[in-house]
KOLDREN-694264 format. One record per atom (N, C-alpha, C): residue number from 1; residue in one letter; atom name; x, y, z. Coordinates in steps of 0.001 Angstrom, whole numbers. Layout:
% KOLDREN-694264
 resi resn name      px      py      pz
  NUM    A   CA       X       Y       Z
...
This chain:
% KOLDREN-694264
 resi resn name      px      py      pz
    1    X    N     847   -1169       0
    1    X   CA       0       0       0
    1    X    C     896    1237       0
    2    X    N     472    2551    -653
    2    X   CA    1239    3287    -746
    2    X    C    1367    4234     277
    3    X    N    -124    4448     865
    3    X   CA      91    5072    2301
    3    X    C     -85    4216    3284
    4    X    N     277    4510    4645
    4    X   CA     210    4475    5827
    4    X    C   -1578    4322    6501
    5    X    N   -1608    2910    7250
    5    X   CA   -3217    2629    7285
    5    X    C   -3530    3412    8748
    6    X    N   -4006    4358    8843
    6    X   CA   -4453    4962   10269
    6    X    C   -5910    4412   10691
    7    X    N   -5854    3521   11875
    7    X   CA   -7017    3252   12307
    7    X    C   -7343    4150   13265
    8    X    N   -8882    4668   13431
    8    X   CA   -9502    4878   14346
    8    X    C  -10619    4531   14667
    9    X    N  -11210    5261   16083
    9    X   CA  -12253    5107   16764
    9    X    C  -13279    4443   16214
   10    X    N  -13445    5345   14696
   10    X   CA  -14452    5175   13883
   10    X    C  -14096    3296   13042
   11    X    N  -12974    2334   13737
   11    X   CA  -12589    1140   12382
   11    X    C  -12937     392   13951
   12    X    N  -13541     672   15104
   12    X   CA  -13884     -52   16202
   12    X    C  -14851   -1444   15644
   13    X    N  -15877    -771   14993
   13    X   CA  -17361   -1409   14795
   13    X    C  -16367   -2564   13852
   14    X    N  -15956   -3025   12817
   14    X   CA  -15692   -3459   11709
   14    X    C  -14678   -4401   12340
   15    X    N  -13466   -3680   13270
   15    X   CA  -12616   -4889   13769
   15    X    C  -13162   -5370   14760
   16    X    N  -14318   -5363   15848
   16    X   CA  -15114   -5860   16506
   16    X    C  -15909   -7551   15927
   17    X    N  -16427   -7193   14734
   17    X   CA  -16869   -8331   13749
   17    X    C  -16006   -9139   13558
   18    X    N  -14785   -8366   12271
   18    X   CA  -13768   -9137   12317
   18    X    C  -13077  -10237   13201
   19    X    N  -12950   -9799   14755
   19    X   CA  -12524  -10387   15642
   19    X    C  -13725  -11596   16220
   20    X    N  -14909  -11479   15978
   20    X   CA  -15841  -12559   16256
   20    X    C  -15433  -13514   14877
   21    X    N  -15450  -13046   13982
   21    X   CA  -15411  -14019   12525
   21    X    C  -14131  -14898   13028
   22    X    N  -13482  -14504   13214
   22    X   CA  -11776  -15030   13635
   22    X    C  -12144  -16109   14368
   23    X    N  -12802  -15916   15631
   23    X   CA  -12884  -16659   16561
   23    X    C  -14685  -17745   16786
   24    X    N  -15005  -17697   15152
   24    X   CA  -16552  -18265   15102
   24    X    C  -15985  -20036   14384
   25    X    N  -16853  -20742   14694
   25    X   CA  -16611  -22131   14035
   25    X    C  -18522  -22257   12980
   26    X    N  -18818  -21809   12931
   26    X   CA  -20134  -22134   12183
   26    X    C  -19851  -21929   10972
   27    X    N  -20558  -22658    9918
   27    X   CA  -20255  -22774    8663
   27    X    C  -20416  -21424    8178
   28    X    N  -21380  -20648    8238
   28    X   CA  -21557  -19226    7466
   28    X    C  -20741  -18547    8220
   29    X    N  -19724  -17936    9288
   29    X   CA  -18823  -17605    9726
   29    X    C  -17598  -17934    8631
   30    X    N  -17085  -18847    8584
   30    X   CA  -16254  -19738    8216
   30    X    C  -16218  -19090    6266
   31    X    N  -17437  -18894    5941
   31    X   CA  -17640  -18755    4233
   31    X    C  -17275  -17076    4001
   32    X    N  -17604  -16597    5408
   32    X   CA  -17496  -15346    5344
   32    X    C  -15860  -14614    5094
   33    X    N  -15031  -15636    6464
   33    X   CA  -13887  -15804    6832
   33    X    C  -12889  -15960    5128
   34    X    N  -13417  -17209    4893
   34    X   CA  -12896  -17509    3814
   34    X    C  -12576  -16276    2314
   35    X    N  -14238  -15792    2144
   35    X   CA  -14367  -14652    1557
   35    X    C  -13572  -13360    1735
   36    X    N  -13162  -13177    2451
   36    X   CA  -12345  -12295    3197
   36    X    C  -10880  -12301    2822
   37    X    N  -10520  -13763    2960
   37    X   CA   -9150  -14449    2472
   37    X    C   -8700  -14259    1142
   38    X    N   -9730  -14742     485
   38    X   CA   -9847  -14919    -946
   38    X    C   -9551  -13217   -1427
   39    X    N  -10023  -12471    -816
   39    X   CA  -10089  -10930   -1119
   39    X    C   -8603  -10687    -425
   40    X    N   -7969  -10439     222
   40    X   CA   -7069  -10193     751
   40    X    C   -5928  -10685    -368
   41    X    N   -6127  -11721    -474
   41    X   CA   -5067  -12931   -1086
   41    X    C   -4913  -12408   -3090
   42    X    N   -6039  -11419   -3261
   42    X   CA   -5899  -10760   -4700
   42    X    C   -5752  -10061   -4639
   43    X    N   -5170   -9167   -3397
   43    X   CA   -4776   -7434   -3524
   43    X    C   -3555   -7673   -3959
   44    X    N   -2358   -8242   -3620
   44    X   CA   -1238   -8570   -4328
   44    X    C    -721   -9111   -5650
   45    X    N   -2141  -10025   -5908
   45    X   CA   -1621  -10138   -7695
   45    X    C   -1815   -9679   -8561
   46    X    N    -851   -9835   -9941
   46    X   CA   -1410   -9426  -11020
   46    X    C   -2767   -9455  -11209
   47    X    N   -3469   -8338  -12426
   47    X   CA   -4739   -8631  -12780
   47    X    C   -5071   -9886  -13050
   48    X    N   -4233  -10421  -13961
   48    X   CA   -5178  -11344  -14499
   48    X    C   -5173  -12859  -13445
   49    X    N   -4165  -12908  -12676
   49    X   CA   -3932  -13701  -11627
   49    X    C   -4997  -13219  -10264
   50    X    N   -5857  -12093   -9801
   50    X   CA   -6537  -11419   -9568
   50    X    C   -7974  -11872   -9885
   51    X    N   -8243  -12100  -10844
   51    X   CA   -9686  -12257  -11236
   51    X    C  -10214  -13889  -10368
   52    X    N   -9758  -14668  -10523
   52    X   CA   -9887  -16121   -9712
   52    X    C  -10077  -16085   -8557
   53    X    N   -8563  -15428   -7997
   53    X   CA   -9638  -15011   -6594
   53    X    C  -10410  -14264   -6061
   54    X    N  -10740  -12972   -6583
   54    X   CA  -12024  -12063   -6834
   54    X    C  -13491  -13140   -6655
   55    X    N  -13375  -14491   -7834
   55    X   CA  -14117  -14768   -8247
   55    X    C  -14709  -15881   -6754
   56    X    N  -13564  -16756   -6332
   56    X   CA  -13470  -17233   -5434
   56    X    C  -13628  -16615   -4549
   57    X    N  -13604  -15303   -3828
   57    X   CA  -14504  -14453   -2591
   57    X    C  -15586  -14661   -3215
   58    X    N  -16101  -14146   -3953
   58    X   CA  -17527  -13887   -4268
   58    X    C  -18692  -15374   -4131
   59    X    N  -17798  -16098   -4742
   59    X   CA  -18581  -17509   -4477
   59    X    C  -18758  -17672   -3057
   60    X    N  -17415  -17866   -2360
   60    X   CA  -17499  -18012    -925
   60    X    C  -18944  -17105    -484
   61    X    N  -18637  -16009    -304
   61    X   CA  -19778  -15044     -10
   61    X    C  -21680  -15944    -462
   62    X    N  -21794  -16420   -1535
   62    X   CA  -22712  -16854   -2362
   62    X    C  -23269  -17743   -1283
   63    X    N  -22222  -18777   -1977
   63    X   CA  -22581  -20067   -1113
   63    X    C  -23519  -20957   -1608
   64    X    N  -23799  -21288   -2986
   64    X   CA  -24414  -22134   -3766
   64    X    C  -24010  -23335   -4560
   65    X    N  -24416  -24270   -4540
   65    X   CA  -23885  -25242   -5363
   65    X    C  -24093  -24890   -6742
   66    X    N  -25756  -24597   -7287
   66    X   CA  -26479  -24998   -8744
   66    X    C  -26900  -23638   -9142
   67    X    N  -26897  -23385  -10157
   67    X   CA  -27258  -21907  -10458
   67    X    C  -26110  -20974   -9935
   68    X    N  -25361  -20974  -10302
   68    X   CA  -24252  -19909   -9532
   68    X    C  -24555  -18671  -10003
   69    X    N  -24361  -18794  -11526
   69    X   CA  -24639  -17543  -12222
   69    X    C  -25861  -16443  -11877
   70    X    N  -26961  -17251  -12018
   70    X   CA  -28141  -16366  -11150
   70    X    C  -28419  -16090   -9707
   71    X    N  -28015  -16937   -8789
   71    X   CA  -27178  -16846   -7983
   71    X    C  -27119  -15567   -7432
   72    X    N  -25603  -15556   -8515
   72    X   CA  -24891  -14206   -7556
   72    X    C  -24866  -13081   -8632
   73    X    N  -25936  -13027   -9518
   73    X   CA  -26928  -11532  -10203
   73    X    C  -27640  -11589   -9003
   74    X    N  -28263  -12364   -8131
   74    X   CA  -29699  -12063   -7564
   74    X    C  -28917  -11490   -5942
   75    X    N  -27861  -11889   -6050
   75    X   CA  -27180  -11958   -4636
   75    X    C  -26219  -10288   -4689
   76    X    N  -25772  -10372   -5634
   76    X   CA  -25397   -9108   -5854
   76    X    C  -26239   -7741   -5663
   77    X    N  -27246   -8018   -6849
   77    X   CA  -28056   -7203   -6577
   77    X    C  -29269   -6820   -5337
   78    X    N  -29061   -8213   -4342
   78    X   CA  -29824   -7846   -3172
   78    X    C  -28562   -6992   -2138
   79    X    N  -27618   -7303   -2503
   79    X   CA  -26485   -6095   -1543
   79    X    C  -26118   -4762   -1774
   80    X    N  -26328   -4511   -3333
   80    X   CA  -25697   -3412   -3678
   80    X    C  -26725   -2351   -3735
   81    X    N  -27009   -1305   -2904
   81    X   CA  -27975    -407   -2771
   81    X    C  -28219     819   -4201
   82    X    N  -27848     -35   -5678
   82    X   CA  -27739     886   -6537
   82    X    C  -28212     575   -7972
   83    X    N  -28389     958   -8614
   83    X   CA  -28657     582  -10091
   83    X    C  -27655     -32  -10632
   84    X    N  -27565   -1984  -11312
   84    X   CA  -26603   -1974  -12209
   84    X    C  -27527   -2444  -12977
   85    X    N  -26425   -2525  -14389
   85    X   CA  -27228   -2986  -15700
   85    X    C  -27332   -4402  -15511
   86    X    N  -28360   -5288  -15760
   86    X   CA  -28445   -6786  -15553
   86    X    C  -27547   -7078  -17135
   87    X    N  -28023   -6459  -17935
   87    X   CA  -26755   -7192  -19335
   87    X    C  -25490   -7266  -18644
   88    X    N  -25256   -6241  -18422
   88    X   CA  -23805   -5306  -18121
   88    X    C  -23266   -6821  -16588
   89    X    N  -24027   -7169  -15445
   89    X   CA  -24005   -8057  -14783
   89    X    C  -23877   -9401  -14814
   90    X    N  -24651   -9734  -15931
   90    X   CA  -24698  -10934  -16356
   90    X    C  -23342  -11141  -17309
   91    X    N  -23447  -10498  -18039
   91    X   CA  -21611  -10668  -19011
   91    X    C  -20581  -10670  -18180
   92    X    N  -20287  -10317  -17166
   92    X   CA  -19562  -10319  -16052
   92    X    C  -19511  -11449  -15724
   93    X    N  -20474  -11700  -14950
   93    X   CA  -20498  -13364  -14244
   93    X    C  -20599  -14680  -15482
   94    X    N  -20568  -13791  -16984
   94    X   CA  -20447  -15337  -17879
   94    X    C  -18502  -15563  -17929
   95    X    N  -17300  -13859  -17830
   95    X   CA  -16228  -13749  -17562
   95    X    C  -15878  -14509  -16673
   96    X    N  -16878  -14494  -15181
   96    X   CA  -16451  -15264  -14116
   96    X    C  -16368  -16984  -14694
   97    X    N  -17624  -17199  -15102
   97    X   CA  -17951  -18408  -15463
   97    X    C  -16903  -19211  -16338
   98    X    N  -16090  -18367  -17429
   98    X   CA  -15253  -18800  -18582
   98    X    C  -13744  -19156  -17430
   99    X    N  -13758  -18513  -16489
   99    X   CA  -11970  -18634  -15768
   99    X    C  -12553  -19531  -14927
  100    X    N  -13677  -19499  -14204
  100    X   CA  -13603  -20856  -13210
  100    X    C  -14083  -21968  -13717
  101    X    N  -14833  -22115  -14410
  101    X   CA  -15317  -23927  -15050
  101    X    C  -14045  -24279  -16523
  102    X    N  -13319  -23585  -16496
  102    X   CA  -11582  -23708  -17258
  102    X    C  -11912  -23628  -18816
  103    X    N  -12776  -22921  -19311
  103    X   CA  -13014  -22643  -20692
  103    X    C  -12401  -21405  -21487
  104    X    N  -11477  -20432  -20495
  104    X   CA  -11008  -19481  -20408
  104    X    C   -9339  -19566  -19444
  105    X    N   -8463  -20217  -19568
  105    X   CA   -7341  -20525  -18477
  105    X    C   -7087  -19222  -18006
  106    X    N   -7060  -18218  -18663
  106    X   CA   -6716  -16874  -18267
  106    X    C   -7862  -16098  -19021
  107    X    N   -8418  -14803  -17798
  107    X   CA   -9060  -14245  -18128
  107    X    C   -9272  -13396  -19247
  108    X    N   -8245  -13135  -19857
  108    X   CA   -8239  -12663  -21169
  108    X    C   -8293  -13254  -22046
  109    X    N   -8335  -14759  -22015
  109    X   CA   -9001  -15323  -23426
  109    X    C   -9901  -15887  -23410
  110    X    N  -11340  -15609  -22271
  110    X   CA  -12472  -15289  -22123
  110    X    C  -13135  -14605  -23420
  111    X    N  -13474  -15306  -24467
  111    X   CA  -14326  -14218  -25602
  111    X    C  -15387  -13220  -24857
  112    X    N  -15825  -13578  -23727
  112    X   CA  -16520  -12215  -23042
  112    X    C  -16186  -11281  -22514
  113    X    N  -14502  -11679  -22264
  113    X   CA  -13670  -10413  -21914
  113    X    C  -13199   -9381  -22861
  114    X    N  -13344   -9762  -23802
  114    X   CA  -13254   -8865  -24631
  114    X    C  -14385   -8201  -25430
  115    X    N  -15485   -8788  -24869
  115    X   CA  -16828   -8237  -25423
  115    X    C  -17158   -7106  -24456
  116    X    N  -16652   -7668  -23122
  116    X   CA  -16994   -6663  -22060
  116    X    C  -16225   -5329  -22156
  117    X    N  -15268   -5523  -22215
  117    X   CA  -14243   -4277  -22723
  117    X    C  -14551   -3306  -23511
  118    X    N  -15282   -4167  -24963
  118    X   CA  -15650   -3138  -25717
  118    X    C  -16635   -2169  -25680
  119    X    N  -18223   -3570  -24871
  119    X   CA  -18891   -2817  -24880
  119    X    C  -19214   -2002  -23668
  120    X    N  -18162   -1654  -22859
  120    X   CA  -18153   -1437  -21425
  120    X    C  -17396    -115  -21028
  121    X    N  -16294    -285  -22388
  121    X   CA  -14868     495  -21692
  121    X    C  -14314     878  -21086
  122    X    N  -14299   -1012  -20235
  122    X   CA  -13847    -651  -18999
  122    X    C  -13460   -2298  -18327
  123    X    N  -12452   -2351  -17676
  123    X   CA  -11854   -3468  -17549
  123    X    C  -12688   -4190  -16660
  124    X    N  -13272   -5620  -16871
  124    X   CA  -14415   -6311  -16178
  124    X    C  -13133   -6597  -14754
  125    X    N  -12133   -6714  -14828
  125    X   CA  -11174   -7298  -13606
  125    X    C  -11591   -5856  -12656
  126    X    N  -11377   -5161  -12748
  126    X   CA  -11566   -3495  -12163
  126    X    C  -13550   -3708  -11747
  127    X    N  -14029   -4054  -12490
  127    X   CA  -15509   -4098  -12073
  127    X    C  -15987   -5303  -11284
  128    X    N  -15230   -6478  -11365
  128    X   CA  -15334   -7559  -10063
  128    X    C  -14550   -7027   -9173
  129    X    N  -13391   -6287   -9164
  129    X   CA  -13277   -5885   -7736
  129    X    C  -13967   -4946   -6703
  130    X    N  -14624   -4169   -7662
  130    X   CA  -15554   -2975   -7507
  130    X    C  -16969   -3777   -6555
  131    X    N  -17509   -4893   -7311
  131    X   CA  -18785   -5262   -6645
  131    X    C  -18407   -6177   -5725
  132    X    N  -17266   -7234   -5742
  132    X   CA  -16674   -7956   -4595
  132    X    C  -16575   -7201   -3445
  133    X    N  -16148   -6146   -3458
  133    X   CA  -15185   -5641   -2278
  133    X    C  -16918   -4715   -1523
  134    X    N  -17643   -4339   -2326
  134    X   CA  -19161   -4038   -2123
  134    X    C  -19773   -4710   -1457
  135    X    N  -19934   -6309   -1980
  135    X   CA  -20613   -7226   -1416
  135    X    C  -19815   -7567     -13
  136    X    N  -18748   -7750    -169
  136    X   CA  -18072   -7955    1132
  136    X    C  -18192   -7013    2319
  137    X    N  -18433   -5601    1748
  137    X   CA  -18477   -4721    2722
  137    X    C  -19855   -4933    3658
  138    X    N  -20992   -5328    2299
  138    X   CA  -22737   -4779    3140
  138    X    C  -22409   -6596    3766
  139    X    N  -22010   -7512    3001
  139    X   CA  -22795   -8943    3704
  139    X    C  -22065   -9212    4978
  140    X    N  -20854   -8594    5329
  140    X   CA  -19874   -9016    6473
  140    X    C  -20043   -7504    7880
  141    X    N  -19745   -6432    6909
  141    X   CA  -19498   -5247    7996
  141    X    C  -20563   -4115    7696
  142    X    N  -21529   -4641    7599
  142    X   CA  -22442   -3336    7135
  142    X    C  -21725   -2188    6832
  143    X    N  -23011   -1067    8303
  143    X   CA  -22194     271    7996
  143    X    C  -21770     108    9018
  144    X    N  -20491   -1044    9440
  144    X   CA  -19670    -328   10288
  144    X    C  -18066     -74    9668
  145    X    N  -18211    -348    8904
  145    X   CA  -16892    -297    7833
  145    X    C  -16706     879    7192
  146    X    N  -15977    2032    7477
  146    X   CA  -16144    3367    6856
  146    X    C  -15250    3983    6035
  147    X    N  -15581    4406    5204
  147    X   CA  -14807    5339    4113
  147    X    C  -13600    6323    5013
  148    X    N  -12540    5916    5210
  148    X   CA  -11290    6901    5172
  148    X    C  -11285    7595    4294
  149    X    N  -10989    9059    4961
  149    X   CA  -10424   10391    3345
  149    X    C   -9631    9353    3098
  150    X    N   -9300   10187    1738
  150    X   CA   -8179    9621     577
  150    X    C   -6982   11127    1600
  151    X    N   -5858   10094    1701
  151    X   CA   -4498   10563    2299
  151    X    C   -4172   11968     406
  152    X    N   -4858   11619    -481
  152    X   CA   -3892   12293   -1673
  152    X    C   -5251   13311   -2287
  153    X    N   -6169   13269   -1297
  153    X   CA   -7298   14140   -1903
  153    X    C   -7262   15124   -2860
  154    X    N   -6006   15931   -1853
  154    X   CA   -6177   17506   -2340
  154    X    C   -5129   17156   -3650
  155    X    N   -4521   16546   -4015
  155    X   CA   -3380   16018   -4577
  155    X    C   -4487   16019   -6008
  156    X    N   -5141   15011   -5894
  156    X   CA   -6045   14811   -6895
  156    X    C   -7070   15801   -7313
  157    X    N   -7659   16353   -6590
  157    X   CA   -8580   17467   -6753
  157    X    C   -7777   18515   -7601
  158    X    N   -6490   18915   -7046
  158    X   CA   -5643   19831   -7785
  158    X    C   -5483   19269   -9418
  159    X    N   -5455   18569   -9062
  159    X   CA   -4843   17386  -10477
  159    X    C   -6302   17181  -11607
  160    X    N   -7362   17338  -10798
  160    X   CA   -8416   17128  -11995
  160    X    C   -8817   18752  -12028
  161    X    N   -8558   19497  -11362
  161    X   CA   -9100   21193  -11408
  161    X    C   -7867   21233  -13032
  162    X    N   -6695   20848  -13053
  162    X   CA   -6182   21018  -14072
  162    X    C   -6150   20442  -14982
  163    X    N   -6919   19324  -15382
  163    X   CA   -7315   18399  -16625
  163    X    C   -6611   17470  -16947
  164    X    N   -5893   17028  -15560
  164    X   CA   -4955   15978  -15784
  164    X    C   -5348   14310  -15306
  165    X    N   -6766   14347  -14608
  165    X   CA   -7057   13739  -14344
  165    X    C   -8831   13815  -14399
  166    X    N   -9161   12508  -14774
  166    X   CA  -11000   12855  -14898
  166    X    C  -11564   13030  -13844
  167    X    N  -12525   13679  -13968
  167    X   CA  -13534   14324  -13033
  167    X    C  -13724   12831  -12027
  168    X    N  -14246   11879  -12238
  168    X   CA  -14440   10822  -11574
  168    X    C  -13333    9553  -12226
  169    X    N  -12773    9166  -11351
  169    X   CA  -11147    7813  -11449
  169    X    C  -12211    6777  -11705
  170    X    N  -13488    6917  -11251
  170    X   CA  -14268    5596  -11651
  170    X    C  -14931    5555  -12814
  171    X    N  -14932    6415  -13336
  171    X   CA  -15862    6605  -14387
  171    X    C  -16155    5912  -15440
  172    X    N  -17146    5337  -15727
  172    X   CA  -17240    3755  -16544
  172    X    C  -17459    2901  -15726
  173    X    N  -17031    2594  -14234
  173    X   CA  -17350    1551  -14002
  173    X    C  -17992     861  -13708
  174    X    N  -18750    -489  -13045
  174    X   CA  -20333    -665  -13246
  174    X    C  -20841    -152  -11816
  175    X    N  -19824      98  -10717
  175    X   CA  -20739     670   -9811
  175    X    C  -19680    2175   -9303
  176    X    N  -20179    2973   -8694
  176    X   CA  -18956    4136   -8222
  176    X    C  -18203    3372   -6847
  177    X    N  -16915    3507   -7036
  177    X   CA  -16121    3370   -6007
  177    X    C  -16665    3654   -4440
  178    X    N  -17410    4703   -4249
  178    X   CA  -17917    5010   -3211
  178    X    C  -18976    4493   -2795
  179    X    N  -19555    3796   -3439
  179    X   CA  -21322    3249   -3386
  179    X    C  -20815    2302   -2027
């Protein structure tokens, strides 16, 4: 990470949970736990090494044998308090579908990854991390999990007041960073 993680008062509620999840043995504890792992364990890799385990939190999170795909459109969209496109959702989770049932070894030679790209313009790896890290937030830590300023705010603000950077870093993607 490039800055320095300052916890406070306000990261009580979230490592409170955390610390029950740690110390829970029940199976939905345990999926949660796992989910968590799986997310942690893809902040360090490459993208395309990245997408698997993205994909693998999200399942964890799920927790379905049959129907995965609808699944986790229906599961998604019962967490995410926002408008996404169900096309735009569903092509996503057929990306997921091509790297985990091995019809795709790497996510880029997914023929839907490159459909998504085009018709998206916008990297589907960047948009599973976007709704993963979403779903993980509402199904594990509600609202006790809170938005830290950005340490480079003013950095950036300066930086898009001068046209060097877009108005929104998310822009395109299927949900806003902040949602």
């Amino acid at each position: 990470m490039m800055n320095d993680i300052v916890l406070t008062e306000a990261d009580h509620g979230w490592l409170t949970i955390l610390a029950a999840l740690l110390d829970a043995s029940d199976t939905h504890s345990r999926s949660q736990l796992r989910a968590l792992e799986y997310f942690y364990r893809a902040w360090f890799l490459d993208p395309r090494e990245r997408f698997p385990a993205l994909c693998m939190s999200l399942d964890s999170l799920v927790g379905v044998s049959d129907g995965h795909t609808k699944a986790v459109v229906k599961y998604v969209k019962s967490k995410i308090d926002t408008v996404i496109d169900d096309d735009r959702l569903r092509l996503l989770m057929r990306v997921r579908g091509a790297v985990i049932h091995g019809a795709a070894p790497d996510v880029y030679d997914s023929e839907n990854y490159e459909k998504y790209y085009v018709d998206y313009e916008t990297d589907p790896i960047r948009d599973l991390e976007l709704i993963t890290a979403k779903c993980l937030r509402e199904a594990i830590f509600g609202a006790t999990l809170k938005y830290h300023l950005d340490p480079n705010a003013e950095l950036l603000a300066n930086m898009q007041a001068m046209g060097r950077l877009p108005a929104r870093l998310d822009e395109g993607c299927i949900i806003a960073e902040d949602v």
